[in-house]
N, C-alpha and C positions, 0 to 999 in steps of 0.2 A: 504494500500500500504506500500510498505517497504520504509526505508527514502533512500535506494539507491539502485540503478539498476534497476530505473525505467525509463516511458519517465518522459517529463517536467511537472512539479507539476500541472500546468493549466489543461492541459490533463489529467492527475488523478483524477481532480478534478471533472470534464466533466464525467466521465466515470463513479465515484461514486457517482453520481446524476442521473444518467440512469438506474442502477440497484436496482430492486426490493428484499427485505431481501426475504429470501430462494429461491433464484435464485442461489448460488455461493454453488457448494458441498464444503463440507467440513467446510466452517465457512456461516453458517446460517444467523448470523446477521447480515453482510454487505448489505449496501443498505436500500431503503429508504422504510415505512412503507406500504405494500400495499392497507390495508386497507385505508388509507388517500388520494390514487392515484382519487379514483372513488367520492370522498365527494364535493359537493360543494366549492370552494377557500376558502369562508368567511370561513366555517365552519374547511376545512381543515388547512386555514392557520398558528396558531397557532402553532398547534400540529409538523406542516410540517416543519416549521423553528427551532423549537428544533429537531427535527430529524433528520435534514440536519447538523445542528454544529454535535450535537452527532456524528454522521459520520465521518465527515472532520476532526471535532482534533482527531478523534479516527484513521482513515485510511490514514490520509495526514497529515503526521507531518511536513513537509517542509512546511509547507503553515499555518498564520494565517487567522481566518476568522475574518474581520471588519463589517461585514451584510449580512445579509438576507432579501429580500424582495420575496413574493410570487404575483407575478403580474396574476391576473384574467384573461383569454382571452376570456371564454364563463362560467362566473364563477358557470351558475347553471348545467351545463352536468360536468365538474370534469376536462375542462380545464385550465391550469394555465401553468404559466413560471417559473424557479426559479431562481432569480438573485442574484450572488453570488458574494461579493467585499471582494478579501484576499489579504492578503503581503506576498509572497514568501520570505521565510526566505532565508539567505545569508551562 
């Protein structure tokens, strides 16, 4: 995201968590690994919340990120949550 003329950072934030890398023409790498979408949480987890920072300071500069937690919800079919605690910069 651009650091203006967007909506509100929160919402960016939302938005670049919902997409999948090579969904977006023209820049590839936004959004988050697909491969890691369908893995087990345990196994995906790791890998998921470096992916997820990588993203966010790369496409939400308005926003720091203080954590990541990847919450399991059926963790052996490739469901999970991802909770995301940031500081919207001023």
């Amino acid at each position: 995201m651009k650091s203006y003329g967007n909506g509100k950072p929160q919402q960016c934030i939302e938005n670049l968590l919902r997409i999948t890398r090579g969904e977006v023409p023209y820049d590839r790498l936004r959004g988050l690994d697909p491969h890691l979408i369908d893995k087990p949480a345990v196994i995906a987890s790791p890998q998921l919340v470096s992916d997820a920072k990588w993203l966010l300071s790369t496409y939400e500069p308005r926003a720091d990120t203080k954590s990541i937690d990847v919450v399991a919800l059926a963790a052996q079919i490739g469901k999970f949550r991802i909770d995301v605690d940031t500081h919207i910069k001023q």
